[in-house]
N, C-alpha and C positions, 0 to 999 in steps of 0.2 A: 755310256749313253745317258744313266742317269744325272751324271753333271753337264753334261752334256746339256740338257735340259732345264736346269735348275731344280730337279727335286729334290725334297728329304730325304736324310740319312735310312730312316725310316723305309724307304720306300727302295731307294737303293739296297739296302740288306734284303727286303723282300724279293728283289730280281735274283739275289744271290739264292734263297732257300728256292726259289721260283726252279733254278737252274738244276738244283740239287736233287729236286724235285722230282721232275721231267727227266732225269734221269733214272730216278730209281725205274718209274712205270716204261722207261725200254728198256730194262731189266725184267720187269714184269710182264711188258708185249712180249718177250723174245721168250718166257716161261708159258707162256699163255697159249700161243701157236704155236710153242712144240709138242704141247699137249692137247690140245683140242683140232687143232688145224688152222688154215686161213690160206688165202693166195699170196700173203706178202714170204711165205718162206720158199713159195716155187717161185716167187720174183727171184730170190737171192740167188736159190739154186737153179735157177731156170730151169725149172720141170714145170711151164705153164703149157697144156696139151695146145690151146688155140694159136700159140706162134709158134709155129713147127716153120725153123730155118735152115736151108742145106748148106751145109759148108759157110758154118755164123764166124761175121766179124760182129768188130763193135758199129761201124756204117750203118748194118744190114739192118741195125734193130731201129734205129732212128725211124720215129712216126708217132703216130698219137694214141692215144689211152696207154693198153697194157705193153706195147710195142714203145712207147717213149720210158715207163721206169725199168724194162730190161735195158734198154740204152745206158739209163743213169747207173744201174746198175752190172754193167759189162766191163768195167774196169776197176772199179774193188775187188766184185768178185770173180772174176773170170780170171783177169789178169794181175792181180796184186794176190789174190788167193785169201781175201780176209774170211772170216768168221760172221755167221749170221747174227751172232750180238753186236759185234762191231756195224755191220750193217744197221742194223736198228740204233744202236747210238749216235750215227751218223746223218740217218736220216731223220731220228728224234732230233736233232741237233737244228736241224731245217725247223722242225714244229717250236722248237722254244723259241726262236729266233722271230717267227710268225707271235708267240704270245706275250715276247718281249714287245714288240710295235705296237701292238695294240693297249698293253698296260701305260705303256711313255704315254701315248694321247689320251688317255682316260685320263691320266694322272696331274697332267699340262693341261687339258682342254673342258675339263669338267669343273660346275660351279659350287658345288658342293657334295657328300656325300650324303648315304642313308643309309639307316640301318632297320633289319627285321631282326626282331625277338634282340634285342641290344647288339646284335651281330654286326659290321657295317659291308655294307657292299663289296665296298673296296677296300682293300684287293681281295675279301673272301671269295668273290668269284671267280679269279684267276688259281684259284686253290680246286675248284672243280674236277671229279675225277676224269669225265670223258673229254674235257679240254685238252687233256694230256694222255690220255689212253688212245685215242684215234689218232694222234698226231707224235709219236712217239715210237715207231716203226717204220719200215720197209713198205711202202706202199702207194699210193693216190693221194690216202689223205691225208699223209705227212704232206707231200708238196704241195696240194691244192691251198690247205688251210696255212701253209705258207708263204705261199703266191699273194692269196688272196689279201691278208692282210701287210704284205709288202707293197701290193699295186697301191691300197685304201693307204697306207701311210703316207706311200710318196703323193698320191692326188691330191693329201690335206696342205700339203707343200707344192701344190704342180708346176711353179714358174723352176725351184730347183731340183727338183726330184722326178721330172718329166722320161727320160731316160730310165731311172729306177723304176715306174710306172710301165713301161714297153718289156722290160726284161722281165716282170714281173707275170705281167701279163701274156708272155709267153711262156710260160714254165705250166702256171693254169691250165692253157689254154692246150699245149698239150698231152697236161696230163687227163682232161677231162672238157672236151672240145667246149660241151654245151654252158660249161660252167665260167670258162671263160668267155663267149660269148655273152650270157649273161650277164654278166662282172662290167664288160665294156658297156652294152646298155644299159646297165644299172648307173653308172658314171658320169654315162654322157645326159640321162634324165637328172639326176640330181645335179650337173655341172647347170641346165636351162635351168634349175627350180633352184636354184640359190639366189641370193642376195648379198654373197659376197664379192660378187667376180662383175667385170663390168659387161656390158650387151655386147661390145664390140667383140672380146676376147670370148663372151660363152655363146656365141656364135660359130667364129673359129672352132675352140676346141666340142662343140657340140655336132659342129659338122663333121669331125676327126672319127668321132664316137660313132656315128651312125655309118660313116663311111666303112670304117674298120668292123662294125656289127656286119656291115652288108659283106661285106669282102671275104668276113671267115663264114658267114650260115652255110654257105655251098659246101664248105668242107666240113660243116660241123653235121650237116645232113648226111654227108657221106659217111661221117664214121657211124653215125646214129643208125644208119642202114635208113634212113628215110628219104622218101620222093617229094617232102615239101611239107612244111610247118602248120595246113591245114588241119580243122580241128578233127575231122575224120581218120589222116592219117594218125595223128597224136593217141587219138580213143584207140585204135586198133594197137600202137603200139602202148601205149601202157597197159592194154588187158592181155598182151602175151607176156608183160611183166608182171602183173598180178598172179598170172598162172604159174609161170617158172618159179615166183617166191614161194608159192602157198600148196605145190606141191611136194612131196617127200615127207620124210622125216623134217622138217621143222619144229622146233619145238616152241619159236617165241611166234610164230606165225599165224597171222589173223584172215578172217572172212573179209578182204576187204572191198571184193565186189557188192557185197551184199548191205554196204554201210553207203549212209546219206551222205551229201558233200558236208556239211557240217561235222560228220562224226569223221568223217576222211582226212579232214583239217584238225581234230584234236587229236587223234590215232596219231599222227604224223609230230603233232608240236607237244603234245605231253604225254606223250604214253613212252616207255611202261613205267605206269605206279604202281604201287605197292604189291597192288593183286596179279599185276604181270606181271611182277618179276619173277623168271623163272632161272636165274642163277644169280650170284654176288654181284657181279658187275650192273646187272639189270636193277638187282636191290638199289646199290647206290647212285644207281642212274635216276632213281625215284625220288630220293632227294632234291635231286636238279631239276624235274619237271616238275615238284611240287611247288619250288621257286616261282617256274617260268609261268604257272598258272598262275600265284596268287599277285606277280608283278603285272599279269597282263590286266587284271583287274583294274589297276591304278591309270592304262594308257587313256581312257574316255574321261576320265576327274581331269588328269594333267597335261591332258591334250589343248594345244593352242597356237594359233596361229604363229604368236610370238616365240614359243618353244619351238617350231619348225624352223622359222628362220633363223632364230640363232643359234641352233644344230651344228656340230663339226661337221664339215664334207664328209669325213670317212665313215659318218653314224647315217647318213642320208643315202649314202652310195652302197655303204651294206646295205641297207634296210630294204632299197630299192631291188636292189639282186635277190633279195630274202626271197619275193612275194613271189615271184614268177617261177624261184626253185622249187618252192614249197608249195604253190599251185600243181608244179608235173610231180615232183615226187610223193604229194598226199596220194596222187591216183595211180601210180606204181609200185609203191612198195609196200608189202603187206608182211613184213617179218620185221620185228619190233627192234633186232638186232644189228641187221641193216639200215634203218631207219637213224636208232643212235650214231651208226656209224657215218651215212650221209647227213645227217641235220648238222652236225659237229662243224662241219665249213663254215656255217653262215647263222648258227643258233645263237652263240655269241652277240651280233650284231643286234640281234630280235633284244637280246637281253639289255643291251646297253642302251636298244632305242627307249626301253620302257623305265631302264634306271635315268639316263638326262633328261628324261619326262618332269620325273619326280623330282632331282635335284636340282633342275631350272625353276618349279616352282616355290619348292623350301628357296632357295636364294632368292627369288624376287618377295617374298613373305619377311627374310631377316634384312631384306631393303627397308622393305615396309615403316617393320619394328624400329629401326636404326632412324629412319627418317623420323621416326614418331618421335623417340626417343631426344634427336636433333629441337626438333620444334619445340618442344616443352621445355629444353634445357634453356633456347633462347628466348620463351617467352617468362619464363623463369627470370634471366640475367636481365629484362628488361623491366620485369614490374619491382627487381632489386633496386636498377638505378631511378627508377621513378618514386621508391619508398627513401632513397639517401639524396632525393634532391629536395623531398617537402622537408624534411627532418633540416636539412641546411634552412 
C-alpha cells in the first residue's frame, strides 16, 4: 500500500515495525484481561450474562452492539475452536489495518511535518500506546476504530471507494449504533462544508448523508433504549450513566456530576495526567494527553479559514463526528478508564486536526521564505545584467 501510494522507503519500513508493533500489544491485551478482566474475553468465550440465547446458532446472534461481536465472533470461536490470543490477533489485525489508512493519508495528504522537543509528529504519533492498546483485541473497539477509519479513507476517494464507505460504515454502525450514526452525519456536514466537491454532487451525496442519518436514528434509539434525541431524554440518560460508572469499586472513577461543563470537556479530552494515573497504562496514557493539551494550544494561532478549506476530507469528517461524540460522552463517562477506552475511536482525528493546523501554516511560511528567497535572486540577476551592460 505504501507504493501503492508513492511513499518513502522510510515510511514503508515504519508500517512494517507499525505491524510488529500492534502485534506485540495483543499479546499484551490478551495478558492484560486474563489478569485483570474485561468483557472482550466473555465475547470470545461467550460468557456475556446480557445475551442469554437458547439453543445458539451463529444467525441467532446477528444484531447490534454486544449481539453483533458474538456474531463476528461465533465462528472462530464456537466453530473453528481457536484460542483467545488468536482471537485478539485477529481482531488486532482489524485495528492495524484501521491505523494503516489513516498513516497512507497523513503521509500523502499532509504539507509538512512538525516537531515538539526535536521529536517529529510523524509517524511518532502512530507509535502511541493506546492507538494500539484499545484497538488490538476482541472487542467494539477493535472494529469501530476500524470501521471508522476505513469509511474516512474511502470518503477522501468517494467517486471510487463509495462501496468501501457503505461496508465500512456498516460494521460501525453495528458494532456501536450511535457511532455510526454520527460518522454518517459527520460526513455528510463536512461533504456541504468542502470546497472540493462540486454543488451539484454535494448536494446529492449530502442528501444520501442526511437520509441515511434519518433511516438508522429510529434504530439507533432502539438500541440506546431511548424515546427520542430530545435534550431531556439525553440528560436523564447520561445521569444513569454517570451513576453506573462512578459506583462500585472504581478505582480511576471521578465525581463527574459535580464538575462544570468546562471541566467535563477536559476530564474527557485530557485526563488522566500524571496525578491520575492510577496504573501503568494510565501512566503512559499521560504522555498522550500531555500532547493533546499542549497541540490544542496551537489550534487559535493556526486556525484559518484557508487551513479549513484546504483540510483532507477525512480530517473534516473526523473532526466533525469528534464534537458531537465528545459532547455525549464528556457527560456520561466518569471513569478515566473507560474514557481512554472510548475517546480512542476518534481522539486520533482531534490530534491530526490540530497537527494539519500547524503544518499548513509552517508550509505557507516556507512559500513565503522561498518566494522571498525567488525575488531577491531575480532582482539580483537583474541589477548583474544592468552592471554588464554599462561596463560594455
Amino acid at each position: 500500500m505504501a507504493k501503492k501510494f508513492g511513499l518513502p522507503y522510510k515510511y514503508e519500513m515504519h508500517l512494517h515495525y507499525l505491524l510488529f508493533y500492534h502485534l506485540f500489544f495483543s499479546l499484551f491485551f490478551t495478558w492484560y484481561i486474563l489478569n485483570f478482566g474485561g468483557d472482550s474475553y466473555g465475547y470470545w468465550k461467550f460468557g456475556m450474562e446480557q445475551v442469554i440465547i437458547r439453543d445458539p446458532t451463529w444467525m441467532k446472534y446477528f444484531g447490534e452492539s454486544t449481539k453483533f461481536i458474538l456474531w463476528l465472533c461465533y465462528f472462530p470461536s464456537q466453530v473453528l475452536g481457536l484460542s483467545y490470543i488468536t482471537g485478539n490477533i485477529l481482531f488486532g489485525f482489524l485495528g492495524f489495518i484501521g491505523i494503516r489508512y489513516v498513516f497512507v493519508m497523513v503521509a500523502d495528504l499532509f504539507p509538512a511535518n512538525h516537531s515538539v522537543l526535536n521529536i517529529p509528529l510523524f509517524p511518532t504519533v502512530f507509535y502511541f500506546l493506546n492507538l494500539h492498546f484499545w484497538s488490538s483485541g476482541v472487542g467494539k473497539d477493535s472494529v469501530c476504530f476500524w470501521g471508522i477509519a476505513w469509511f474516512l479513507f474511502a470518503l477522501q476517494q468517494y467517486k471510487d471507494r463509495w462501496w468501501q464507505a457503505a461496508i465500512a460504515l456498516f460494521f460501525v454502525y453495528m458494532a456501536r449504533p450511535h457511532m455510526g450514526l454520527a460518522l454518517l452525519s459527520g460526513s455528510g456536514i463536512a461533504i456541504l462544508l468542502g470546497s472540493e466537491i462540486k454543488p451539484a454532487i454535494k448536494v446529492i451525496l449530502g442528501s444520501v448523508a442526511l437520509a441515511g442519518a434519518v433511516y438508522l436514528s429510529s434504530s439507533t434509539l432502539e438500541a440506546l433504549r431511548l424515546e427520542d434525541f430530545s435534550l431531556e431524554t439525553l440528560e436523564e440518560f447520561t445521569g444513569t450513566k454517570v451513576y453506573d460508572l462512578s459506583r462500585g469499586k472504581v478505582g480511576s472513577g471521578v465525581d463527574l456530576a459535580s464538575y462544570s461543563w468546562p471541566m467535563k470537556l477536559f476530564t474527557y479530552m485530557f485526563r488522566p495526567l500524571f496525578i491520575d494515573a492510577h496504573n501503568f497504562v494510565a501512566f503512559f496514557s499521560s504522555f498522550e494527553n500531555a500532547l493533546y493539551l499542549w497541540l490544542s494550544f496551537f489550534i487559535y494561532r493556526n486556525w484559518t479559514p484557508e487551513a479549513i478549506r484546504d483540510m483532507p476530507l477525512f480530517i473534516k469528517a473526523g473532526m466533525i463526528t469528534f464534537i458531537p461524540v465528545t459532547l455525549a460522552f464528556m457527560n456520561s463517562l466518569s471513569n478515566l478508564g473507560i474514557v481512554m477506552r472510548m475517546k480512542n475511536m476518534t481522539m486520533i482525528y482531534f490530534l491530526l486536526f490540530c497537527f494539519f493546523l500547524i503544518a499548513y501554516n509552517k508550509h505557507l511560511r516556507q512559500l513565503r521564505v522561498l518566494e522571498k528567497i525567488k525575488y531577491y535572486q531575480k532582482r539580483e540577476e537583474i541589477i548583474r545584467k544592468k552592471e554588464i551592460v554599462r561596463g560594455e
